[in-house]
Structure formats: C-alpha cells, structure tokens
C-alpha positions as CSV (number, residue, x, y, z in Angstrom):
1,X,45.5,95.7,275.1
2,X,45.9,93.7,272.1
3,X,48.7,92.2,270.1
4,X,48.0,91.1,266.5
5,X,51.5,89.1,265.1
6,X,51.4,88.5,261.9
7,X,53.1,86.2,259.5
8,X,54.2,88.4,256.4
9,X,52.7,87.9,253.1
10,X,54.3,85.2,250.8
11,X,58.0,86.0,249.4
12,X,59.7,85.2,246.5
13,X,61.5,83.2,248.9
14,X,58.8,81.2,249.9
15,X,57.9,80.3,246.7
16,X,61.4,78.6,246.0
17,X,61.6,74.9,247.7
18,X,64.8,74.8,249.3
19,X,65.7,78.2,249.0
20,X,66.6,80.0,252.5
21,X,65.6,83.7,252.6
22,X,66.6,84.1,256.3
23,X,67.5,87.6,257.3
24,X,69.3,88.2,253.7
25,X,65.7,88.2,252.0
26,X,67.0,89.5,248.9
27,X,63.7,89.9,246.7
28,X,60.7,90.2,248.9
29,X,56.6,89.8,248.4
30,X,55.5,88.8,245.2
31,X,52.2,90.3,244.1
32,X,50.5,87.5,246.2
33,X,51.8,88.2,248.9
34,X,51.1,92.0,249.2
35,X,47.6,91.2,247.5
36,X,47.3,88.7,251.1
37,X,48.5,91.3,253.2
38,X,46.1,93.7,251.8
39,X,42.9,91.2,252.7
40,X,44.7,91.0,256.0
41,X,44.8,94.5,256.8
42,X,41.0,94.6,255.5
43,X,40.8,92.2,258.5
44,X,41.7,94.5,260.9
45,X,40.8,97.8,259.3
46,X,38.0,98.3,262.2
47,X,39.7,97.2,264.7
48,X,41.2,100.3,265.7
49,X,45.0,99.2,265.6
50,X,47.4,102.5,266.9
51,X,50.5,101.2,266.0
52,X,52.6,99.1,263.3
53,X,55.6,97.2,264.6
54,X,57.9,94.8,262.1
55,X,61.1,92.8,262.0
56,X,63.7,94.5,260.4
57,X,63.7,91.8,257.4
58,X,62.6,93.2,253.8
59,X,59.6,90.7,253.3
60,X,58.1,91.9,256.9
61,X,59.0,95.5,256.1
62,X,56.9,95.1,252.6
63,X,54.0,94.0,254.9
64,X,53.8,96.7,257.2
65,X,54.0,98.9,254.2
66,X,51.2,97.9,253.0
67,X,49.2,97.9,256.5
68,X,50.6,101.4,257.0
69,X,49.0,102.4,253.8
70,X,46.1,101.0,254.3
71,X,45.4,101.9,257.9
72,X,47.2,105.6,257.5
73,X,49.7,104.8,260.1
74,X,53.6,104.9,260.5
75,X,55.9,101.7,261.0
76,X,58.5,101.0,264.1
77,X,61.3,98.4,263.2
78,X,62.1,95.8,266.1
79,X,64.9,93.7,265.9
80,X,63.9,91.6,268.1
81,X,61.2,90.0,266.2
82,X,63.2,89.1,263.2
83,X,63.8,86.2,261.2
84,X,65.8,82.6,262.6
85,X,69.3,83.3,261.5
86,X,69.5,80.5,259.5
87,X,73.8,81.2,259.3
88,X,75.9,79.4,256.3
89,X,72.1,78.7,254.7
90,X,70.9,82.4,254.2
91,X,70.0,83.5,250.6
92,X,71.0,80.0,249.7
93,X,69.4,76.7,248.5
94,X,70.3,74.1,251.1
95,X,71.5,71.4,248.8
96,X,74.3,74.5,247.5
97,X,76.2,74.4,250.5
98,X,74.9,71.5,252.7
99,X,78.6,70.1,252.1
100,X,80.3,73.0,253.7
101,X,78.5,71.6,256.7
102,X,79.8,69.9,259.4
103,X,78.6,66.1,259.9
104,X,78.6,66.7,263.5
105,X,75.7,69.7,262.6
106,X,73.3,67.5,260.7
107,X,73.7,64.2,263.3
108,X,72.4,67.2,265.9
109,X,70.5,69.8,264.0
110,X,67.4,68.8,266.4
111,X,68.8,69.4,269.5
112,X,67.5,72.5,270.6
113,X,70.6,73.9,271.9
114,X,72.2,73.4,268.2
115,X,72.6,76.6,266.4
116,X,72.9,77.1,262.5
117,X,76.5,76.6,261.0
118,X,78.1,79.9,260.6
119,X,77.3,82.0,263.1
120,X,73.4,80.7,262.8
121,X,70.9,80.6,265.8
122,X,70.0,77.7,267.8
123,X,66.3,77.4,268.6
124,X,67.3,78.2,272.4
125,X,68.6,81.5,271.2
126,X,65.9,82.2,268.9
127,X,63.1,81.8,271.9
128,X,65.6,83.4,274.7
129,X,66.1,86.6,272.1
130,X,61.7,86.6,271.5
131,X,61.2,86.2,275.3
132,X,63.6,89.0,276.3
133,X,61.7,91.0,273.9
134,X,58.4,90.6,274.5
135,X,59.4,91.1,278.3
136,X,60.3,94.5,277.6
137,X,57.8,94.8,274.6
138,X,54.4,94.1,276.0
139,X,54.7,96.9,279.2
140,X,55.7,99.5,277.2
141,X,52.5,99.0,275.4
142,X,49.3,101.3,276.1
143,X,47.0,99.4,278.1
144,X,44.1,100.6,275.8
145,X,46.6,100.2,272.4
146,X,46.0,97.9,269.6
147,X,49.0,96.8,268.0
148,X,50.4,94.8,265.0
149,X,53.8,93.2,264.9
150,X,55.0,92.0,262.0
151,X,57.0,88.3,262.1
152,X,58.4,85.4,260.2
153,X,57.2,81.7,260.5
154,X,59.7,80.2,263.1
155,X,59.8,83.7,265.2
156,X,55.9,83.4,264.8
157,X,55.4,79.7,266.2
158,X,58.2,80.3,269.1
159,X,55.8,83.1,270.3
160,X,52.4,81.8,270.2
161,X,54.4,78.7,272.4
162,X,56.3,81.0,274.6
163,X,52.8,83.7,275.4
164,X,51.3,80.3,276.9
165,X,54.3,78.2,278.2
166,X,56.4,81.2,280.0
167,X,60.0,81.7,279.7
168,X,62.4,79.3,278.1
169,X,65.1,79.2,280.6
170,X,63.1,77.4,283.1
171,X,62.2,74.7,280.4
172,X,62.9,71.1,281.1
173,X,64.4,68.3,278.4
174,X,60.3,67.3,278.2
175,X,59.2,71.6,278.1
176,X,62.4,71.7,275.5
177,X,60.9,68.9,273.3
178,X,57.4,70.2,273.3
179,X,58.8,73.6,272.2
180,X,60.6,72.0,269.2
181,X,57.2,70.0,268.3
182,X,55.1,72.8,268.4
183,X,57.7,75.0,266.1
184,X,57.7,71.7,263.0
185,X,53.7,71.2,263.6
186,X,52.3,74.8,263.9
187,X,52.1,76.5,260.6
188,X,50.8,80.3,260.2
189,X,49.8,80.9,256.6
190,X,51.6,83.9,255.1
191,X,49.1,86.7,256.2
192,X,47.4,85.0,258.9
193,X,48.1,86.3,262.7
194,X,48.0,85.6,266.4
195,X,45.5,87.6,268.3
196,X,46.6,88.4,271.7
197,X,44.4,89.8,274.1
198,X,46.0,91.4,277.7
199,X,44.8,93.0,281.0
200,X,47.6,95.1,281.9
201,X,50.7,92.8,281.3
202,X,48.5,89.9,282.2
203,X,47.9,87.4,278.9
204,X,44.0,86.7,278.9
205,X,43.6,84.6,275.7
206,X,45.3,83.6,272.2
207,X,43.5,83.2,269.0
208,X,44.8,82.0,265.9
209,X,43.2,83.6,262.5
210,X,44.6,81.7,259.7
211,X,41.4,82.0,256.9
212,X,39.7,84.6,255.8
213,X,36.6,84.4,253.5
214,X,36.6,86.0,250.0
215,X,35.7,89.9,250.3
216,X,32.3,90.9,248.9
217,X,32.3,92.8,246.2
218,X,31.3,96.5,247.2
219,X,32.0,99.8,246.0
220,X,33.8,100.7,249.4
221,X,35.4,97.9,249.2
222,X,37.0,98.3,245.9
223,X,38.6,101.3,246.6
224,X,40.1,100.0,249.9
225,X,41.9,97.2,247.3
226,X,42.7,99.3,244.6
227,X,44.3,101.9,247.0
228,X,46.5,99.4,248.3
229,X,47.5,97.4,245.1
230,X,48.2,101.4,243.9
231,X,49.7,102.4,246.5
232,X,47.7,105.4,247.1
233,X,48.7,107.4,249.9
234,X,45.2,109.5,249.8
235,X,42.9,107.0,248.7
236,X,40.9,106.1,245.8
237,X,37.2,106.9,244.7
238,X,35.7,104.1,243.2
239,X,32.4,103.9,240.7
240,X,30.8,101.3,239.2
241,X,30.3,101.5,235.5
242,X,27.1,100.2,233.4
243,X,28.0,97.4,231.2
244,X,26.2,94.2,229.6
245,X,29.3,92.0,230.4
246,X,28.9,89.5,233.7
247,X,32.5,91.2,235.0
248,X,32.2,93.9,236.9
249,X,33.7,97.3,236.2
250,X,34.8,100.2,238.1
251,X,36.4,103.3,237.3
252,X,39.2,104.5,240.0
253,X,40.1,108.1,240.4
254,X,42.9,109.3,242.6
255,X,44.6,112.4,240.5
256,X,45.3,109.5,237.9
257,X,42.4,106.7,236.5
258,X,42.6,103.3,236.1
259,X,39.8,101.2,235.6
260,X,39.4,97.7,237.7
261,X,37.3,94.4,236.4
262,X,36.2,91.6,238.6
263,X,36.5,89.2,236.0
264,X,33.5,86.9,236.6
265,X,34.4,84.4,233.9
266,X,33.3,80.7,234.7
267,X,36.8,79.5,232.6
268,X,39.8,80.3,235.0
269,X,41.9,80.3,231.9
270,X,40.0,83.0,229.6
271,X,40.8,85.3,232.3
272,X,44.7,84.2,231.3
273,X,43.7,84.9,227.7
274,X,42.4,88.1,228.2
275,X,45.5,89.7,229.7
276,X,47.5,88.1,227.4
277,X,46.0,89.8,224.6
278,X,46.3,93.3,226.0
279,X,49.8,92.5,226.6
280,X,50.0,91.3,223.1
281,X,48.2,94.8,221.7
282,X,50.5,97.1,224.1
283,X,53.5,95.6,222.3
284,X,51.9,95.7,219.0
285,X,51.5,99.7,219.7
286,X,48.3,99.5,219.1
287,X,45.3,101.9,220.9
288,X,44.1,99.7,223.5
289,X,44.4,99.3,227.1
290,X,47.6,98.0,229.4
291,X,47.1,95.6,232.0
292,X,48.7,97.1,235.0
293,X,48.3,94.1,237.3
294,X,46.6,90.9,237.6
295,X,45.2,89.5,240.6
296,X,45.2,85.8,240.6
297,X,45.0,84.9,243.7
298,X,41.7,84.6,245.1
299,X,43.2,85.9,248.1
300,X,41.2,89.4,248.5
301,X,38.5,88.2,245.8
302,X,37.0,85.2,245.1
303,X,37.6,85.5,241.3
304,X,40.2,87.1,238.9
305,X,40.5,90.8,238.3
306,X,42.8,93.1,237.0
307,X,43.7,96.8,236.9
308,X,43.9,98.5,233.3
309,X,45.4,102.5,232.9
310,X,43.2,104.5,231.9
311,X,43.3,106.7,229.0
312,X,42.4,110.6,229.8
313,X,39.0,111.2,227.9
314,X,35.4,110.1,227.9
315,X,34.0,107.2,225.5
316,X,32.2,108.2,222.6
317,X,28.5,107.7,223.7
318,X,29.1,110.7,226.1
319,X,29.8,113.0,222.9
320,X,27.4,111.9,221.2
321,X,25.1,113.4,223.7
322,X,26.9,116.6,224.4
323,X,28.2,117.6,220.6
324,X,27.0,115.1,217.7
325,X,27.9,117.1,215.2
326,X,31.5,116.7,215.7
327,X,31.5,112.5,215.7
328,X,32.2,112.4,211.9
329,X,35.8,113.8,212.4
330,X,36.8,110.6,214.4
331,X,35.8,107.9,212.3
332,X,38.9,107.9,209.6
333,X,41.1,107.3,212.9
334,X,38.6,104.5,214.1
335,X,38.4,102.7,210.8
336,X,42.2,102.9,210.7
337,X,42.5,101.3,213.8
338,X,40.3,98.6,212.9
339,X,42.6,98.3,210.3
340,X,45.2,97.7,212.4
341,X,43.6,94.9,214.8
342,X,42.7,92.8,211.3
343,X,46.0,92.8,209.8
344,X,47.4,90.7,213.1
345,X,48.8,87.9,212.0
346,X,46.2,84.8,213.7
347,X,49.4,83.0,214.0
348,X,50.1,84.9,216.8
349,X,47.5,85.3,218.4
350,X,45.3,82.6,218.2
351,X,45.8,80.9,221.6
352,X,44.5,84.0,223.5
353,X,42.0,85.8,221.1
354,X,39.2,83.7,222.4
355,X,35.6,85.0,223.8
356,X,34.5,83.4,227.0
357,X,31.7,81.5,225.1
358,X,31.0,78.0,224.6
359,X,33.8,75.6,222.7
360,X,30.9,74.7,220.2
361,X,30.5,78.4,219.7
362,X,34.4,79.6,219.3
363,X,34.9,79.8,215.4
364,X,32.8,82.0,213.8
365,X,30.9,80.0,211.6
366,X,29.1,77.9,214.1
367,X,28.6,81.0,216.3
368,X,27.3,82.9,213.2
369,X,24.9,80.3,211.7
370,X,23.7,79.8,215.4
371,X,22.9,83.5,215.7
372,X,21.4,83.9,212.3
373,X,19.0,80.5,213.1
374,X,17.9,81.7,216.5
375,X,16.9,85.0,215.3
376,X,14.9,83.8,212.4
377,X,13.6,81.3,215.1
378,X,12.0,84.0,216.7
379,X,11.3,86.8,214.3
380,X,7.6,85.8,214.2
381,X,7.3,86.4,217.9
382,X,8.9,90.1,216.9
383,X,6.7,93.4,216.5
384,X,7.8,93.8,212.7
385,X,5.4,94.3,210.0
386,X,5.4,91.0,207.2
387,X,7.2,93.3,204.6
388,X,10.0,93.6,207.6
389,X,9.8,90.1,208.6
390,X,10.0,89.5,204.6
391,X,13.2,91.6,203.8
392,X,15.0,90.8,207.4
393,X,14.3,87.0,206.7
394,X,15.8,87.5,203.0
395,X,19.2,89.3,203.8
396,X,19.7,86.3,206.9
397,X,18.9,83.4,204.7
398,X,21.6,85.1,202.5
399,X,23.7,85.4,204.8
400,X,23.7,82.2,206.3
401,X,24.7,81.2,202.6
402,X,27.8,83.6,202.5
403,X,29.1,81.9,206.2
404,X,27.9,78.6,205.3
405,X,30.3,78.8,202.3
406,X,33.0,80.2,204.5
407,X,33.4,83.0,201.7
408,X,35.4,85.1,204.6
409,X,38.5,85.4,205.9
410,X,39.2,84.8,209.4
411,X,41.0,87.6,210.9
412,X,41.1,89.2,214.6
413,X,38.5,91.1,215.2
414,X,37.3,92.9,217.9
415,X,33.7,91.7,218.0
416,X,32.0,94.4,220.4
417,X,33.1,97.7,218.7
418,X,30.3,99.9,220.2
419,X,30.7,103.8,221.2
420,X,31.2,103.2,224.9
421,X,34.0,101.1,223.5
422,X,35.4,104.3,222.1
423,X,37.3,106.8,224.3
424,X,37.6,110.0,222.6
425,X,39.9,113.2,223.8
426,X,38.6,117.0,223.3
427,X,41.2,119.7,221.8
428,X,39.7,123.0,222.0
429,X,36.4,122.4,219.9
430,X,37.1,119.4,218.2
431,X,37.0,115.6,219.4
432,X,39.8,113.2,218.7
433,X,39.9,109.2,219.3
434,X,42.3,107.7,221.7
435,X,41.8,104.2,221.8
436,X,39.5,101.4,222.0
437,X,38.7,99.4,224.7
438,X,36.8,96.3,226.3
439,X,38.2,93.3,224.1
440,X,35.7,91.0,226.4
441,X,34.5,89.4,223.1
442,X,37.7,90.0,221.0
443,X,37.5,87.1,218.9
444,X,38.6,85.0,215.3
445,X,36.3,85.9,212.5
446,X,34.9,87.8,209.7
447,X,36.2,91.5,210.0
448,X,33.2,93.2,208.1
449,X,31.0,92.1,211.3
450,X,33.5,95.2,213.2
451,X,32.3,97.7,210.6
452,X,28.5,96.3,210.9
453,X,28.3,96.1,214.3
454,X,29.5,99.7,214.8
455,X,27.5,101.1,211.9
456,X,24.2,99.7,214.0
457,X,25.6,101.3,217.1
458,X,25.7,104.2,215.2
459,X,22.6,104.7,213.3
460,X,20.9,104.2,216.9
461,X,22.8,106.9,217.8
462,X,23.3,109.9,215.2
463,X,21.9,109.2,212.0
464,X,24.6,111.7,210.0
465,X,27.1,109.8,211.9
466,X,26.3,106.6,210.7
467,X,25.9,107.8,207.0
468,X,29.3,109.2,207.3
469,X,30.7,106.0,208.4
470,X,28.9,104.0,205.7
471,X,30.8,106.8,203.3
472,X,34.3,105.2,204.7
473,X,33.1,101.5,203.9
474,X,32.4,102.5,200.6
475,X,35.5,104.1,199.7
476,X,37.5,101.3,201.1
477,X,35.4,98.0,200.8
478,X,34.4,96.1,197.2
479,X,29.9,96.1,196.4
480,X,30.5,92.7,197.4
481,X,32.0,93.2,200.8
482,X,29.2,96.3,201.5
483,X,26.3,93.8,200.5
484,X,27.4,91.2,203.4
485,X,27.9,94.5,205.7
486,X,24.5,95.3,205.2
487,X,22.9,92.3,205.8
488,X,25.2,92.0,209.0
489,X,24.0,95.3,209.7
490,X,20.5,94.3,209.3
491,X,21.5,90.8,211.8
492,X,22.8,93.4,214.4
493,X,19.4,95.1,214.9
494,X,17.2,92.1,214.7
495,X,19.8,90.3,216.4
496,X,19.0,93.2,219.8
497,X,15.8,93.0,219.0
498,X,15.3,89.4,219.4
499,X,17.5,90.1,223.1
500,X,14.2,91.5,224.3
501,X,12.9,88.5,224.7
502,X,15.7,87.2,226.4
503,X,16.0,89.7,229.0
504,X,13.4,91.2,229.8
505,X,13.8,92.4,233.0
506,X,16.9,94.4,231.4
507,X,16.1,97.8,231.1
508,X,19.2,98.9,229.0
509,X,18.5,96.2,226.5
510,X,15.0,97.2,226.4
511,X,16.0,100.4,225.4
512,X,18.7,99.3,222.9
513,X,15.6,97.1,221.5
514,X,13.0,99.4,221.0
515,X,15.9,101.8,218.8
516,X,16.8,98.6,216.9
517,X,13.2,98.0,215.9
518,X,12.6,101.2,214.8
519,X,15.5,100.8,212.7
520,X,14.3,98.3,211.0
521,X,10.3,99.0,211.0
C-alpha cells in the first residue's frame, strides 16, 4: 500500500505574511496554486492512485478537486487531517489581535503542551488527534491501494515525524523537543508530498518529493494541463498549429475551443505585455482575442503561456482554398477593423504594444531602414532578372527616403495581418469576418505597412482578392499614401524572398518565397 500526503497548492493565504488562514480559509488557491497542484497530479497520474482523501479545509478541498479531475476519481473528506487550529489567530493577521493575547501565552507559546488562545490547539493535541487517525486510517486501507491525502503544513510535518517516531504519548521532554524541531525546520512546498510505502500496516519507507522538473512540452501533455486549468470533466483534444512564431500553439477542443500558447519569449516581461494588450483590445470592444488565463508560474512549464477563447470559425487561408470567390465580401469589415486598431490612442497603449524584438529595433524607423538595407544587401544574391532588381531597388531606395524623413504617423498597428490571422464565420453561402488574431508583432508604426502587408498575403493567394482590396485603399487612402503602399508592398515580397536565404531548411518559407518571387519576376 501506498500513502501519498500532500501539502495543498499555495492559498491566497499563503501569500499574505502574517495572515492566519487556519481552518477559516476564507479565499482559497490562487491560480498558482491549482496550476502546482495540477503538475502534482501529473506526478502521480501513472501511479495508479484508487482513492482521494482531504482535510475538510477549503484550500485542501480545491486540491483534491483538481486531482479528482485530473485522475477521474471522487474525494472523501477526513477531519482528522485538517489544519492546526490556530484559535483567536484564524482568518486574522497576527499583529490584529496579538493584544487580545494573554502574556502568559506568548512567554509559553513553545511549550508543546501550550495550545492556541481561544479554544486553539496545542501541538500535543495536534499530533495526539493525527496519530489517532492514522491508527484507524492506515488498516482500513487496501493492502494493494494507492492513496492521496490531502494536508496542511503543520498537520503535514507532525506526520512525516510521527510515521517514523511512533505515538506521541509515549514521548519524553527530549522525544517532545525533537517533535517541535522537526515541525519549525521541515518545510513541504505547497504541492510537494510524502510518499509512504507499507506492507500490510507495517511502514517500510518515507520519501519526501518536494521538486519536480518543468513538464516537456507534448501534445499529450498539453491537454492533460489545459483539461485541468478548464476544468474539463471529459477531457480535452489538443493540436498543434503551424506557425512561424517561436511560441508554440495549440488549438483545444472539448465541445468549446480555446487555443493555448507556450510563450517562448526570451524577455519575461513581453509575455506581461502581450496579455495586457489583449486585455486592453477586449475592453476596447474590439475583434480580437480574450486572455482567459495566464500561467506565470513556471510551475507546470518552464516558460509563460496563456489560454485565449476561441472564436467559432476557421481563419481565412482555409476559405481561400475551399471558396475564393467569396473572400471579396470580407474585406470592407477587415479594413474597418484596421481602422479601429489605428485610431488607438498611443497614449494608452504604448507601454504594452511592443514586439519581442531587439530595443534597437522597437520604433519603426530603425526597424524599417534595417529591413529595407538588408534586403537590398542581398537582392543580388536573389533569382530576379536586372530589370526586377532595377525597379525593386528603385521603390526601397524611395522608401528608405519616405521613413528616413519620418513622413508617417506612428499609430498601433498590428504588424502581422496575414489570412491565417483572419478568422472568418460561414452563414449559409456567404463568409463573414469575426476577428483578428495573433498580435505577436503588434507594434508602434506606420499603418499603411497593415494594408501592404495584407495586400502581399493576398495577391499570393487570390489574385481577384487582392485587386479588390487594392479597390478599398483607393477609395479611402490619398495617391500619396497608395504610392508608399506600393512600394511597402513591393518590400513585403522581396522582403520573403530574401527569408529564403535565411532559412532554408524552412519548408513553409520556401514556399511563401517561391510565390513572392514570382510576384515580383
């Protein structure tokens, strides 16, 4: 038989110094402690555990939840194994009521017969009450069972002494002492556990588990987090998507989608940025995704990630396969939308609309003269004819001008509007836009680079598509403003171009590439 005790995950209570949850417990797990819970329960998800026992005490309750979601079993309360009774102190910070206190208390708080003021426990009673019931506790268990019993801290040190040392009533001042050392020195992190393996009633060995390494980032894997951050009672199918970004994307399916991202960024604090500016775009009513949770803690995952909903629909590159002809209808709502995302105020949102790129390379016209340089760098090394070369070189060098002069206005921009980025909804026969997605590169700078970027998409694409959209940019943009589209336009493709070089062992942009230099060939 085995006995895994666990310490619960971290509680709100935990996470206020000085602040005595006790029994009360009044606001249980935060989300870092059911996310730790859930890498504990991945733990012991082979180990074949047949039962779920927890102190009555909302923060241990939460855990076993969460282990009896995740290991599709039910929970049995014992009230034995709860929490100290901490007595005037619970749901209080000490310092509030430490003068309703008796002196004689604090000159003998370490005794170990001394029980909390107001009807509290003394650490006798707590280890007399956790020896009584693990005497009647362990032989009611299956000899072949594996079980998990849900604790607190104090309740959690008293038995990892008292399964080695025997019962408390025979202890001596010096056994008495050693008791109360072992309860201040040994510290269970929230999650961790005591493994405790028997023959019959007979205690064989102890082991303590109080690290786990990051999870590795697998498909299975994925959807044994997701189903427990969603609470899925069923489970969730997980796939990964195909994307150029370094994070990693999945798309969940359980009777409702979400979509998860491992968030590989090598800045901690773009990740922050990033869910800010969803949050920002939710409340701005805007089409775009809603963070549903964000995962911080490196406790499951060794980086960031975060869960997004998951509008109902497929993104546009799907129709385009399936029922071109129909794409034109979409793009009034589209350009609208872009619209939308340039009016923003940069006042606003400047902290947090930030790519995860370089400092050097954050404002737009060091990232754009970069761009423009590097690809005329290499256009020789390109397979365009010399009139190609010629009129490519002559709309960059022009460009450069225009962002050398900083003839733009700096506005949010998305920076990455390409049809994947595009979910679309079908009505009968027609196809209608939902919202965009992926603000990865959302960024500070010129907003006619949206309308190019998505006009190249395009035009690799469905040529009538892209015609129609250049129709919108006429009737809403000055001769001026469609010249520097062009040529952004014409940077795009060379721009894609010039990324076969770069990564060649990439098949997609190989592909993307090959289109580009037609294009412009």
């Amino acid at each position: 038989m085995k006995l895994f005790i666990v310490r619960h995950g971290q509680s709100v209570g935990n996470t206020k110094q000085g602040f005595i949850a006790g029994r009360s417990d009044p606001h249980g797990l935060t989300e870092v402690g059911r996310v730790q819970i859930l890498r504990s329960a991945y733990e012991l998800r082979s180990a074949g555990i047949t039962t779920i026992y927890s102190s009555p005490v909302t923060r241990a309750l939460e855990t076993a939840q969460i282990f009896a979601r995740s290991l599709n079993l039910k929970v049995k309360t014992v009230d034995w194994a709860t929490e100290l009774d901490h007595g005037t102190f619970e749901g209080n910070y000490w310092w509030e009521v430490i003068h309703n206190v008796p002196p004689s208390w604090q000159k003998n708080r370490e005794d170990y017969h001394t029980a909390y003021p107001g009807g509290g426990e003394s650490m006798a009673l707590m280890a007399d009450r956790l020896w009584k019931g693990l005497d009647v506790f362990i032989p009611s268990l299956s000899p072949d069972s594996k079980n998990i019993l849900i604790s607190h801290q104090a309740p959690l040190a008293a038995m990892h002494y008292l399964l080695q040392h025997g019962n408390p009533s025979t202890y001596t001042k010096k056994s008495q002492d050693a008791f109360l050392r072992h309860i201040h020195s040994f510290h269970m992190k929230n999650g961790g556990f005591i493994e405790a393996t028997y023959q019959g009633t007979s205690l064989t060995s102890v082991t303590e588990h109080k690290e786990f390494e990051p999870v590795k980032e697998r498909t299975q894997n994925i959807s044994f987090y997701a189903s427990g951050i969603l609470k899925s009672q069923t489970g969730i199918r997980s796939k990964r998507q195909k994307t150029a970004s370094k994070n990693a994307v999945y798309h969940l399916t359980n009777g409702t989608d979400h979509l998860l991202k491992v968030l590989h960024a090598e800045d901690p604090a773009a990740v922050g940025r990033q869910v800010k500016l969803y949050e920002y775009l939710y409340e701005q009513k805007i089409a775009a995704p809603r963070v549903i949770f964000h995962d911080h803690s490196k406790a499951f995952y060794a980086t960031d990630l975060f869960i997004q909903d998951y509008t109902e629909g497929v993104s546009q590159d799907n129709c385009f396969q399936k029922h071109p002809a129909q794409m034109s209808t979409v793009l009034k709502p589209i350009f609208t939308q872009l619209q939308r995302i340039h009016s923003l105020p940069t006042s606003e949102v400047s902290n947090f609309w930030i790519p995860p790129v370089f400092e050097q390379f954050r404002h737009w016209q060091p990232f754009m003269i970069y761009n423009i340089n590097f690809t005329l760098h290499h256009l020789t090394e390109l397979s365009f004819s010399t009139e190609a070369q010629k009129r490519i070189t002559t709309a960059l060098t022009s460009l450069k001008k225009y962002t050398r002069a900083q003839s733009f206005t700096v506005v949010p921009i998305h920076g990455d509007l390409a049809p994947d980025n595009i979910i679309l909804n079908h009505h009968t026969d027609s196809c209608r836009f939902a919202r965009i997605i992926d603000f990865e590169w959302a960024r500070l700078g010129d907003r006619l680079w949206d309308y190019a970027y998505y006009w190249g998409w395009l035009e690799r694409l469905h040529k009538p598509t892209a015609l129609s959209w250049h129709n919108i940019l006429t009737k809403h943009c000055t001769s001026e403003e469609l010249g520097i589209i062009d040529q952004y336009r014409i940077l795009f493709h060379a721009w894609t171009v010039r990324d076969m070089l770069e990564y060649k062992d990439d098949s997609l942009r190989l592909v993307r590439g090959e289109k580009s230099l037609q294009i412009l060939s």
